[in-house]
Structure formats: C-alpha cells, structure tokens
PDB file of N, CA, C and O in Angstrom:
ATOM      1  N   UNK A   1      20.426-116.107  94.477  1.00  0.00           N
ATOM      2  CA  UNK A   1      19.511-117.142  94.031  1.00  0.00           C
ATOM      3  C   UNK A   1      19.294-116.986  92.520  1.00  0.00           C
ATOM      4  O   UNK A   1      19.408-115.938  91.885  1.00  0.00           O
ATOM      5  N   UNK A   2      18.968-118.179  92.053  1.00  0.00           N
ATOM      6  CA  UNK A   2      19.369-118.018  90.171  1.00  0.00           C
ATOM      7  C   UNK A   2      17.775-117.575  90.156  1.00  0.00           C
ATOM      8  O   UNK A   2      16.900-117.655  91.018  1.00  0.00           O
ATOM      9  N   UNK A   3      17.777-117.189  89.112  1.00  0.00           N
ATOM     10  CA  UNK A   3      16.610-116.377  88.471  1.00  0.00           C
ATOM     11  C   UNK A   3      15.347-117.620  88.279  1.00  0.00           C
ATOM     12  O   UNK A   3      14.125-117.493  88.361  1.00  0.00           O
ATOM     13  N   UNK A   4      16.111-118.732  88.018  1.00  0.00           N
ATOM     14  CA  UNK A   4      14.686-119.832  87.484  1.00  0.00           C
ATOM     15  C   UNK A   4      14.046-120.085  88.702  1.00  0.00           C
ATOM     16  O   UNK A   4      12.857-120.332  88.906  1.00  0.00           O
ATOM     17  N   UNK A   5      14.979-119.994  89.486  1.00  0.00           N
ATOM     18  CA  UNK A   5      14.576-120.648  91.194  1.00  0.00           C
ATOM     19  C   UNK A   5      13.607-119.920  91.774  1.00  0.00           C
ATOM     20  O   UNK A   5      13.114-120.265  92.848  1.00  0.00           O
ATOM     21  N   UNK A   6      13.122-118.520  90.934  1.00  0.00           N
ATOM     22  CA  UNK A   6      12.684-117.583  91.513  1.00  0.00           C
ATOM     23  C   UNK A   6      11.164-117.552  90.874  1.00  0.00           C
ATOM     24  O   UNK A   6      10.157-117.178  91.476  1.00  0.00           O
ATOM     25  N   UNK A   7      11.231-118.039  89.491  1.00  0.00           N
ATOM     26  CA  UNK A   7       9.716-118.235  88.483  1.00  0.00           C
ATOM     27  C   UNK A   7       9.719-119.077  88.212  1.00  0.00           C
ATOM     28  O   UNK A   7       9.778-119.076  86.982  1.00  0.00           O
ATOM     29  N   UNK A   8       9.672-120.545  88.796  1.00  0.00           N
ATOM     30  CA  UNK A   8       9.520-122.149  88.348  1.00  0.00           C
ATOM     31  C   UNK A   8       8.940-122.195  86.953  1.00  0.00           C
ATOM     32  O   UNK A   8       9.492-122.707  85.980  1.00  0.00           O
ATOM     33  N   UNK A   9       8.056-121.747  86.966  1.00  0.00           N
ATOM     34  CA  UNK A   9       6.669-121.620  85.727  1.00  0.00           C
ATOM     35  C   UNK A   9       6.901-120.920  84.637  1.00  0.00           C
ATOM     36  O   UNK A   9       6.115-120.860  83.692  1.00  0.00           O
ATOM     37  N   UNK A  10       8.058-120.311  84.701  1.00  0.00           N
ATOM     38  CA  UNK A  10       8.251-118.652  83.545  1.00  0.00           C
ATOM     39  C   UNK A  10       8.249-119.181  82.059  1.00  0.00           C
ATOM     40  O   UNK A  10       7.692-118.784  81.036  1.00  0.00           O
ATOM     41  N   UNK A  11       9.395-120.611  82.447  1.00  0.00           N
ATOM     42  CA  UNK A  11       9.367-121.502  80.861  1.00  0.00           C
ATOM     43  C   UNK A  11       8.169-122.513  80.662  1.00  0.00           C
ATOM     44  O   UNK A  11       8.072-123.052  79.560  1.00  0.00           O
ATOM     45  N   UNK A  12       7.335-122.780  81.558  1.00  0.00           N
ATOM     46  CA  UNK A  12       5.938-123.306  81.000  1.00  0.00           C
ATOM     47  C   UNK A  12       5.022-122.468  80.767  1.00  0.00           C
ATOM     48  O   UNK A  12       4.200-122.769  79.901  1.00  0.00           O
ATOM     49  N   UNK A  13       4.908-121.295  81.407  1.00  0.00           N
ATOM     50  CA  UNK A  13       4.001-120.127  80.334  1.00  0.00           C
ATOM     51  C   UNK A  13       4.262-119.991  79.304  1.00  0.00           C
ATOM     52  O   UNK A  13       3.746-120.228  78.212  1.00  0.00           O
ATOM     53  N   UNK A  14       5.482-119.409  79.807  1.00  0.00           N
ATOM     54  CA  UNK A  14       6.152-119.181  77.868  1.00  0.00           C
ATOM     55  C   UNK A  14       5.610-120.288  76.605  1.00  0.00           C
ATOM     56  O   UNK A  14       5.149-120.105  75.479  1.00  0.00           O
ATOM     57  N   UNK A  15       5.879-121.339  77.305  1.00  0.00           N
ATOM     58  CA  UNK A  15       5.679-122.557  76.020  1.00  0.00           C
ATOM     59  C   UNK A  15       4.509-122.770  76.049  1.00  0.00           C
ATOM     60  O   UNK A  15       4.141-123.776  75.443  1.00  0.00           O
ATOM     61  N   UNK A  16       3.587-122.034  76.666  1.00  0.00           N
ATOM     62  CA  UNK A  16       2.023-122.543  76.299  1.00  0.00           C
ATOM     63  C   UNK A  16       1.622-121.003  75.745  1.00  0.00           C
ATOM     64  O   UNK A  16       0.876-121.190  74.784  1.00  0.00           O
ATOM     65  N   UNK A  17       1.788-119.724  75.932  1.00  0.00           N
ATOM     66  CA  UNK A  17       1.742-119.218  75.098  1.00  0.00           C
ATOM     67  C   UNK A  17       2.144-119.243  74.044  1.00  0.00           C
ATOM     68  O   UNK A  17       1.331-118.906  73.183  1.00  0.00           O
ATOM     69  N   UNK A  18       3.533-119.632  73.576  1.00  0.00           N
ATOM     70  CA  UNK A  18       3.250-120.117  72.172  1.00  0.00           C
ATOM     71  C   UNK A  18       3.016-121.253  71.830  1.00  0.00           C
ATOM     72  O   UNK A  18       3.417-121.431  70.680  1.00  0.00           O
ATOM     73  N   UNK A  19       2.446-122.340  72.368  1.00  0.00           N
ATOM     74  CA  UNK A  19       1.267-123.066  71.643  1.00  0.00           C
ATOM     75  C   UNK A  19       0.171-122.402  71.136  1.00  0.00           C
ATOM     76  O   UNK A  19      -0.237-122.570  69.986  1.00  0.00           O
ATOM     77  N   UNK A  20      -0.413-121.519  72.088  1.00  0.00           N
ATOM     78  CA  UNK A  20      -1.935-120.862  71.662  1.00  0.00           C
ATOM     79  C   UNK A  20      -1.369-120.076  70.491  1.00  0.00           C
ATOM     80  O   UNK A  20      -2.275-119.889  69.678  1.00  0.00           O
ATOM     81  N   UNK A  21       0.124-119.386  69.973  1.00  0.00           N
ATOM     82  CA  UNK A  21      -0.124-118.766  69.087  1.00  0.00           C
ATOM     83  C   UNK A  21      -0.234-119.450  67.896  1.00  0.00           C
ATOM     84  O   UNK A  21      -0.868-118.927  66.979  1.00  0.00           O
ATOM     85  N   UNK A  22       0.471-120.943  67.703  1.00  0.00           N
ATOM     86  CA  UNK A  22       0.794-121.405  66.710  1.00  0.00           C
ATOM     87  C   UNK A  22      -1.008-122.289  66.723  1.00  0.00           C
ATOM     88  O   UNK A  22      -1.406-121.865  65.638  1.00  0.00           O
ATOM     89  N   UNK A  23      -1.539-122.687  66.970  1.00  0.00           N
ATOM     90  CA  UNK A  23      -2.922-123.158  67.632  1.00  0.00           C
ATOM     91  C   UNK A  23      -3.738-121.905  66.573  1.00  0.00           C
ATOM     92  O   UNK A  23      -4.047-121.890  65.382  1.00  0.00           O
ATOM     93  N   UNK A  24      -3.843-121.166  67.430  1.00  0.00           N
ATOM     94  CA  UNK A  24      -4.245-119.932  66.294  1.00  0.00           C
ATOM     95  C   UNK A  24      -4.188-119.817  65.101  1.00  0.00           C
ATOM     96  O   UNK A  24      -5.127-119.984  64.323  1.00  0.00           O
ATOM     97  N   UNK A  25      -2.805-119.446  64.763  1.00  0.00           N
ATOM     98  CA  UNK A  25      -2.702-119.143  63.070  1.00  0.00           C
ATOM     99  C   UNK A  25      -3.013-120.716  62.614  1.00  0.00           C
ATOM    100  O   UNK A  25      -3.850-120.637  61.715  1.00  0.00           O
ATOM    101  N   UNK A  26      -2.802-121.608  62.775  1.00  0.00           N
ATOM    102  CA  UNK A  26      -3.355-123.026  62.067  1.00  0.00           C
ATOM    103  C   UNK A  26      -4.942-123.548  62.016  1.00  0.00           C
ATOM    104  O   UNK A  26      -5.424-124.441  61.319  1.00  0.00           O
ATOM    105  N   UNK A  27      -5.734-122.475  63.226  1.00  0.00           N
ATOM    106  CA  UNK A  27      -6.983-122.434  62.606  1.00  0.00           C
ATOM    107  C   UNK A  27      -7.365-121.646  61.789  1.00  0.00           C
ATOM    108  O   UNK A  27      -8.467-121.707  61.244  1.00  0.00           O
ATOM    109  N   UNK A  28      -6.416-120.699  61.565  1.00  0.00           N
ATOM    110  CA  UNK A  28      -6.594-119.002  60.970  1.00  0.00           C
ATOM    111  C   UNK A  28      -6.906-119.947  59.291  1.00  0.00           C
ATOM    112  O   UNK A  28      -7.890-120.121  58.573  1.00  0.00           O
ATOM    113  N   UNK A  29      -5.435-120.367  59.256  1.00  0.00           N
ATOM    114  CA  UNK A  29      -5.279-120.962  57.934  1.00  0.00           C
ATOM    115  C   UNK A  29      -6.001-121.968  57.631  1.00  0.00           C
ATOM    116  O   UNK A  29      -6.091-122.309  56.452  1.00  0.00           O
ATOM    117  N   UNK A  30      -6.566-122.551  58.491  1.00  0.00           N
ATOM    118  CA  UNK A  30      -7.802-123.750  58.140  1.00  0.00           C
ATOM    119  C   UNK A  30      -8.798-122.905  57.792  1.00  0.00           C
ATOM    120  O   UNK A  30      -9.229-122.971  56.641  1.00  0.00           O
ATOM    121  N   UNK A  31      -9.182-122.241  58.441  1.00  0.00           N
ATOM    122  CA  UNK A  31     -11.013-121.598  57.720  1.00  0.00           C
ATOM    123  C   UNK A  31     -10.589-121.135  56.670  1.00  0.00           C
ATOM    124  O   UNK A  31     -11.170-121.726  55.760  1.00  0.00           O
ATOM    125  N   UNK A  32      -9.697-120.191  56.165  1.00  0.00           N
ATOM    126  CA  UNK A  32      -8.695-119.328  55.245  1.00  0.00           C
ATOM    127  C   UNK A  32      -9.252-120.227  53.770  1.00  0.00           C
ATOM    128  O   UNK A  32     -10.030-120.003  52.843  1.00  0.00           O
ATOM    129  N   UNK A  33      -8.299-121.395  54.220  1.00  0.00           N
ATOM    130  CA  UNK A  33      -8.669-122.347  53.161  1.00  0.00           C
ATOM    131  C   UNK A  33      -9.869-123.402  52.647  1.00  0.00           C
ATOM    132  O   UNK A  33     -10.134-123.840  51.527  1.00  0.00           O
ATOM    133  N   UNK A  34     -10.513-123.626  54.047  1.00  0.00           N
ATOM    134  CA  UNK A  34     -12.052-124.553  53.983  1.00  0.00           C
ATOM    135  C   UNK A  34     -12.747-123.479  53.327  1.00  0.00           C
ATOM    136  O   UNK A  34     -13.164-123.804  52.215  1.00  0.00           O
ATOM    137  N   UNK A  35     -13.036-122.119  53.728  1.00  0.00           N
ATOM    138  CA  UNK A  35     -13.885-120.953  53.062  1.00  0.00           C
ATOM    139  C   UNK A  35     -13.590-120.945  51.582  1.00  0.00           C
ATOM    140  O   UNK A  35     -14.462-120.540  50.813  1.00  0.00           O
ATOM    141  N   UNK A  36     -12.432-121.360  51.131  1.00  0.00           N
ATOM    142  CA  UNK A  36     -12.212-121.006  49.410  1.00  0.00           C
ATOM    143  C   UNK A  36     -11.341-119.329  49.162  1.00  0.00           C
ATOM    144  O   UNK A  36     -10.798-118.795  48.195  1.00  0.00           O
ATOM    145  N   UNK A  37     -11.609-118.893  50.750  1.00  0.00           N
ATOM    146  CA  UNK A  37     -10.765-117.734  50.540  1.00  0.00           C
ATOM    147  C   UNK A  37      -9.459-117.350  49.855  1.00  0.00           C
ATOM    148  O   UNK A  37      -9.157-116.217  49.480  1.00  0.00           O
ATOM    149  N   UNK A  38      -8.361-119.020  49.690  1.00  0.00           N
ATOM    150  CA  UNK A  38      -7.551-118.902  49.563  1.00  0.00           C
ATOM    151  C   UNK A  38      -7.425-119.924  48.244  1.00  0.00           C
ATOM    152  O   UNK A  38      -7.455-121.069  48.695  1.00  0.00           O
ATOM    153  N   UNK A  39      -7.341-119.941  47.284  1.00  0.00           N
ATOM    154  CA  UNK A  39      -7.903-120.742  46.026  1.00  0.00           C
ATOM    155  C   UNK A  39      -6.874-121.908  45.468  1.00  0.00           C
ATOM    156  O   UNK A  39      -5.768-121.803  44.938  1.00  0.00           O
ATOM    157  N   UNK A  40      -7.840-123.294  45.866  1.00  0.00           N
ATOM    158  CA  UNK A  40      -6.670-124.058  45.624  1.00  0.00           C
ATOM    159  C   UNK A  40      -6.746-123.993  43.752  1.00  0.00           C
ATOM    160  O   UNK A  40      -7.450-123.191  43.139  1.00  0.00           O
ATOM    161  N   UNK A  41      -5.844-125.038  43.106  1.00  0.00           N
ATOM    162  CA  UNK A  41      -5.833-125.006  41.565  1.00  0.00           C
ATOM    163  C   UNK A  41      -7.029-125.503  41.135  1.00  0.00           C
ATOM    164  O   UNK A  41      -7.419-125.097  40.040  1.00  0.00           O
ATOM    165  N   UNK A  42      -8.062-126.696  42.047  1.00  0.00           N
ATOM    166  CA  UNK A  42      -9.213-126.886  41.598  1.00  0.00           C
ATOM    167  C   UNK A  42     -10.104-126.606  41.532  1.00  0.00           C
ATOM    168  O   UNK A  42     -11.009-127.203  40.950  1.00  0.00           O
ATOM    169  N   UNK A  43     -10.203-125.007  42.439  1.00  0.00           N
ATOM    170  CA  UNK A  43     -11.307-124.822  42.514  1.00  0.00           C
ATOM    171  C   UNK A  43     -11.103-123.162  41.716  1.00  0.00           C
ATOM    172  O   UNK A  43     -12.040-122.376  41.856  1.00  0.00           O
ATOM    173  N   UNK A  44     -10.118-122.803  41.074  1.00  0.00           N
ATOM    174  CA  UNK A  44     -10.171-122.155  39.559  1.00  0.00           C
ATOM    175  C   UNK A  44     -10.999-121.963  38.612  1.00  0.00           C
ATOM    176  O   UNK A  44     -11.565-121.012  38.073  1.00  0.00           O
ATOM    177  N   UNK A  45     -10.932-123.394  38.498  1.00  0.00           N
ATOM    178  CA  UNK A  45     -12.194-123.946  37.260  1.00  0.00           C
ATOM    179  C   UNK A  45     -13.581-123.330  37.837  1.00  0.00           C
ATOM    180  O   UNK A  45     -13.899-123.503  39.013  1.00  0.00           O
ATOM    181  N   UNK A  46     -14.244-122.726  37.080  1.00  0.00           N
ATOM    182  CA  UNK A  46     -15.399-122.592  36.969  1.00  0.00           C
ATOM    183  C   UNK A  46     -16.323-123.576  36.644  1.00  0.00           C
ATOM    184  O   UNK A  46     -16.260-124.294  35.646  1.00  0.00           O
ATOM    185  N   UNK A  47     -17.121-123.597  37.440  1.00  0.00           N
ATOM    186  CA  UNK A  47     -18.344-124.757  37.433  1.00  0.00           C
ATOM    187  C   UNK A  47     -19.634-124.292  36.347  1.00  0.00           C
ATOM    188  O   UNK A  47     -20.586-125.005  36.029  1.00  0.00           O
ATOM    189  N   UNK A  48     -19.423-123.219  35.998  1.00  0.00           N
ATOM    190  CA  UNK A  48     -20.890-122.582  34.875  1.00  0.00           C
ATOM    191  C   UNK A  48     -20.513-122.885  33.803  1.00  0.00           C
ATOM    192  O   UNK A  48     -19.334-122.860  33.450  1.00  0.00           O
ATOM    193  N   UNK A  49     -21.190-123.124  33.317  1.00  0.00           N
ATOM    194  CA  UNK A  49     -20.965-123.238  31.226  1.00  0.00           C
ATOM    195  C   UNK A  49     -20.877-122.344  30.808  1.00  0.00           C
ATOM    196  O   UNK A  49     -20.971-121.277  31.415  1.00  0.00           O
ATOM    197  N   UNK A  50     -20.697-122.466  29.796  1.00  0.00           N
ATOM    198  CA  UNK A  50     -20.444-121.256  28.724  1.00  0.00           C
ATOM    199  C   UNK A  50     -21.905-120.219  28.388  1.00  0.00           C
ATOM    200  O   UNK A  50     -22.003-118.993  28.334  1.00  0.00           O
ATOM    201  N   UNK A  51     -22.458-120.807  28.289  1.00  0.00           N
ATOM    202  CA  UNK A  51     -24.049-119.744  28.243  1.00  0.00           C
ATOM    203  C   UNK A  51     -24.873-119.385  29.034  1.00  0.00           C
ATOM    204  O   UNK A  51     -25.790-118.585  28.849  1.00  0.00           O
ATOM    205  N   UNK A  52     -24.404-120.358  30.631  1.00  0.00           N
ATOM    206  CA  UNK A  52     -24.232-119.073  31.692  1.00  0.00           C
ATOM    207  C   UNK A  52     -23.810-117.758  32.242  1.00  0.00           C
ATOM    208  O   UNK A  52     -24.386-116.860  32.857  1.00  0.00           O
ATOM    209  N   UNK A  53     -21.969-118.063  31.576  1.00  0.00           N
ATOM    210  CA  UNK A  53     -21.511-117.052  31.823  1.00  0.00           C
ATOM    211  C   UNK A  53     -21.691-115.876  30.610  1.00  0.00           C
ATOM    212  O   UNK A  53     -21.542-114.698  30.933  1.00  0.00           O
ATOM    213  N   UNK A  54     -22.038-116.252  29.109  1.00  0.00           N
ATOM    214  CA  UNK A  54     -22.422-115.892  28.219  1.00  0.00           C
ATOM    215  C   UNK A  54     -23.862-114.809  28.647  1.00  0.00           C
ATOM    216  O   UNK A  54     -23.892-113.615  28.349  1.00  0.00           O
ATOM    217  N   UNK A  55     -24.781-115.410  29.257  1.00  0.00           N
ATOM    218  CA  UNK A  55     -26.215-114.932  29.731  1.00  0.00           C
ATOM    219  C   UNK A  55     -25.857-113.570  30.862  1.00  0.00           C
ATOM    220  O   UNK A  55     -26.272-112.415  30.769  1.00  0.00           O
ATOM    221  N   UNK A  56     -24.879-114.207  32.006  1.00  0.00           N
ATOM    222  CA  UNK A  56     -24.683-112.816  32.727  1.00  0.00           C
ATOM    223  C   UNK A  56     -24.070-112.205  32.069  1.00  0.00           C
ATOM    224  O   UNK A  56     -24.748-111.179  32.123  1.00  0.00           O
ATOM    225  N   UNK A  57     -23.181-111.939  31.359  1.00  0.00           N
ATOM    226  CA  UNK A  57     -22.232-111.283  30.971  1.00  0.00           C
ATOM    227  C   UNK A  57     -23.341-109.824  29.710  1.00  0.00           C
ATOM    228  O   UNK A  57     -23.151-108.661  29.356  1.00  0.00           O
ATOM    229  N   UNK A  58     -24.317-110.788  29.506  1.00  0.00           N
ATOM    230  CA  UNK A  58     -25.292-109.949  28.504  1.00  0.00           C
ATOM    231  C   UNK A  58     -26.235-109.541  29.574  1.00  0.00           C
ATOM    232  O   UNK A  58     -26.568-108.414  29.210  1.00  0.00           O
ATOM    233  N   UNK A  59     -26.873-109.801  30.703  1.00  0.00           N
ATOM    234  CA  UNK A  59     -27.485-109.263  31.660  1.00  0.00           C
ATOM    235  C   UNK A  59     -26.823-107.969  32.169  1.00  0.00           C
ATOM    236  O   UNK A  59     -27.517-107.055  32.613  1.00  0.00           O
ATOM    237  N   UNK A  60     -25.325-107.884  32.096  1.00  0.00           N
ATOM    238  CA  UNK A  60     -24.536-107.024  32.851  1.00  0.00           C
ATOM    239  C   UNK A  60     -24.532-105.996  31.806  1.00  0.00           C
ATOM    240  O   UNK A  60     -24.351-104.841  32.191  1.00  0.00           O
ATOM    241  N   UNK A  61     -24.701-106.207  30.539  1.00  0.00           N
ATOM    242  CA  UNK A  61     -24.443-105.363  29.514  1.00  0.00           C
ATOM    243  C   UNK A  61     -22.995-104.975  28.843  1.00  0.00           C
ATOM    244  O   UNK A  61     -22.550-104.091  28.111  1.00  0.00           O
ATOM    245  N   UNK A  62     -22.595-105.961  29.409  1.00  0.00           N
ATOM    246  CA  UNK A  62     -20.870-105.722  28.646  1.00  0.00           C
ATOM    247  C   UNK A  62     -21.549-106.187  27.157  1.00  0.00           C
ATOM    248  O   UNK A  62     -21.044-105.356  26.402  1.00  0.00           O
ATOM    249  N   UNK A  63     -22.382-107.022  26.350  1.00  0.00           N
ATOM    250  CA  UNK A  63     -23.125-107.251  25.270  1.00  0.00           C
ATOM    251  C   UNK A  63     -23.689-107.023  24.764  1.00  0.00           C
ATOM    252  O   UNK A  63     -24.732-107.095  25.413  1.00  0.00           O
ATOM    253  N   UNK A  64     -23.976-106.593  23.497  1.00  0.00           N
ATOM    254  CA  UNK A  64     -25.100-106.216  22.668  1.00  0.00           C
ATOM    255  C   UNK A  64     -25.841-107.252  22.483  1.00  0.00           C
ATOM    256  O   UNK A  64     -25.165-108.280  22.533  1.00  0.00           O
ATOM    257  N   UNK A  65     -27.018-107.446  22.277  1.00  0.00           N
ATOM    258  CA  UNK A  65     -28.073-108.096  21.589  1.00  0.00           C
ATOM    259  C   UNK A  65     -27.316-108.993  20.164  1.00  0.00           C
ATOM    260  O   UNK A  65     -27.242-110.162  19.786  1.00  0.00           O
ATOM    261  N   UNK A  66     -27.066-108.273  19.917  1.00  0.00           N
ATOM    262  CA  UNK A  66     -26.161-109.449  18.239  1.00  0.00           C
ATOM    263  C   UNK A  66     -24.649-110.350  18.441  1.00  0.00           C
ATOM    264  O   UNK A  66     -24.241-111.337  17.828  1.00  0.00           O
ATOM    265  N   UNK A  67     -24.119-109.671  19.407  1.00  0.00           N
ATOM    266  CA  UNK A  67     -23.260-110.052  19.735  1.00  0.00           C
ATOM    267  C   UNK A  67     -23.564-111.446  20.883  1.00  0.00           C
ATOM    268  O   UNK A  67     -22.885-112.471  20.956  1.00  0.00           O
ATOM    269  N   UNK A  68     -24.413-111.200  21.453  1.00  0.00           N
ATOM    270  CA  UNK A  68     -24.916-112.334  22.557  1.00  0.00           C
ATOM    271  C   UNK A  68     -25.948-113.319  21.475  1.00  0.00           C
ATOM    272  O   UNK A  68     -26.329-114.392  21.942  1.00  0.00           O
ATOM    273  N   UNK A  69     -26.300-113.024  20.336  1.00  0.00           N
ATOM    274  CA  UNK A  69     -26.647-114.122  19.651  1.00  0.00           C
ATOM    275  C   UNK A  69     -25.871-114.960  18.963  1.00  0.00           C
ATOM    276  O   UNK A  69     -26.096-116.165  18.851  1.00  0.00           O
ATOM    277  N   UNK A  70     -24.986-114.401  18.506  1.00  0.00           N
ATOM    278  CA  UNK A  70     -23.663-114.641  17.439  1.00  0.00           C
ATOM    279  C   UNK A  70     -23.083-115.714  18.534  1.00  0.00           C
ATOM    280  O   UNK A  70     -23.087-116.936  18.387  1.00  0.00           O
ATOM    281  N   UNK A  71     -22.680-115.130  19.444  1.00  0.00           N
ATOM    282  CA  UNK A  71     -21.909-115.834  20.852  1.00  0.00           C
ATOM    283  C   UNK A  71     -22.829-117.303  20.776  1.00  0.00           C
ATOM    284  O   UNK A  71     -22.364-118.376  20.393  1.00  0.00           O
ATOM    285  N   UNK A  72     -23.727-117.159  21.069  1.00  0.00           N
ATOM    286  CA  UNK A  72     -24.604-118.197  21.227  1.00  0.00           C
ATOM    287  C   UNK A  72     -24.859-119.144  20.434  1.00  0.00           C
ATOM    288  O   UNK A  72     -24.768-120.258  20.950  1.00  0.00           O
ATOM    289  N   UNK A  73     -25.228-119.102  19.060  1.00  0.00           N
ATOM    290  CA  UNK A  73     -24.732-119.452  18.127  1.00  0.00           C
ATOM    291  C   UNK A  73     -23.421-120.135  18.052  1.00  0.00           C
ATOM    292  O   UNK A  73     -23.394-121.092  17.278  1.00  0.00           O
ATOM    293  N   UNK A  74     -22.382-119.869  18.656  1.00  0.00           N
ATOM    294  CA  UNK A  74     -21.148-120.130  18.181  1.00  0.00           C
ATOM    295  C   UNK A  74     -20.934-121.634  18.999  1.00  0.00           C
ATOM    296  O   UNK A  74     -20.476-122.680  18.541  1.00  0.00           O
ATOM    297  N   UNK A  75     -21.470-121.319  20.468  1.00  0.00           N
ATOM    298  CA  UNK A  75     -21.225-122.106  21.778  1.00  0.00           C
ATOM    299  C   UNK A  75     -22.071-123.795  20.907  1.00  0.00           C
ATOM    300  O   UNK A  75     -21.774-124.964  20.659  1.00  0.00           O
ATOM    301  N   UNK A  76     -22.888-123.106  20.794  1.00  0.00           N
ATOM    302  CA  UNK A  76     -23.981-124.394  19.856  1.00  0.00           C
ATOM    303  C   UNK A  76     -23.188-125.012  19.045  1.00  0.00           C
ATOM    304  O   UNK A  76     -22.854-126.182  19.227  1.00  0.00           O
ATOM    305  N   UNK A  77     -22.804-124.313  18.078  1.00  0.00           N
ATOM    306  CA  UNK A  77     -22.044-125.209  16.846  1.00  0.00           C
ATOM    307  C   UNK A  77     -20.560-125.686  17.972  1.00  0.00           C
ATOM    308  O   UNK A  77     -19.631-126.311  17.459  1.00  0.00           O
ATOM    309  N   UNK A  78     -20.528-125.443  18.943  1.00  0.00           N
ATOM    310  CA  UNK A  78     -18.966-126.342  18.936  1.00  0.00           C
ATOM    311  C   UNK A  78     -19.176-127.451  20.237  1.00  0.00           C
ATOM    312  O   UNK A  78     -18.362-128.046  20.943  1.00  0.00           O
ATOM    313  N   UNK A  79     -20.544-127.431  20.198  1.00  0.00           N
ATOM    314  CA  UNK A  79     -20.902-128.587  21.103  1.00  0.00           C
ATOM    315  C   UNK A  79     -21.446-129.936  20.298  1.00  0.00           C
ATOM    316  O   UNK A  79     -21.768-130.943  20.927  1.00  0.00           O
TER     317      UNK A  79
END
C-alpha cells in the first residue's frame, strides 16, 4: 500500500504548518516595523530642533556653559 494511502492528511498538515510559519514571521515583521524598531528613511529625521537637541546635549554635559551659549547664539543668527 503506497505511503499517501496510509496518511491522507500528511500533505495538508504539512501545508498548514507552513502557513502558520510564514503567518508568523509577517506579523513578526509588521510590529518590527509599525514599532519604528526597524527605521524607515523618514523617520531618520529628527523631529527636535536644534536648541533642543543643543539644551540636552548641555544637560548631559558633553557642554560647557560658553560653548552652549556660543552654540546658541549661532542657531539664532542662522534663523
């Protein structure tokens, strides 16, 4: 007796297990990408201005006091 005759079902499991796998990784990669986890080119751009990132950057202390005025100063004159 042939082997299929013996598991009717063997090739419709099969093919619905891999539906669920491919099912899977295509939600994997949907949240992946809805989350921002995975960075499209537009969302690169930074949304803060310049004396936002100017302000943390002197909160964090990578800045001196003269240097975060000077900076500031500078952002002004080229607006």
């Amino acid at each position: 007796m042939p082997y299929y005759h013996m598991y009717p079902f063997m090739g419709f499991g099969t093919g619905i297990l891999w539906l669920i796998v491919v099912v899977v990784i295509a939600d994997l990669a949907y949240r992946l990408i809805r989350d921002g986890k995975i960075l499209a080119p537009s969302k690169i751009v930074s949304s803060k201005s310049a004396e936002d990132i100017l302000a943390e950057r002197y909160v964090k202390g990578e800045l001196t006091r003269e240097q975060y005025v000077q900076m500031k100063e500078d952002i002004k004159k080229s607006n």
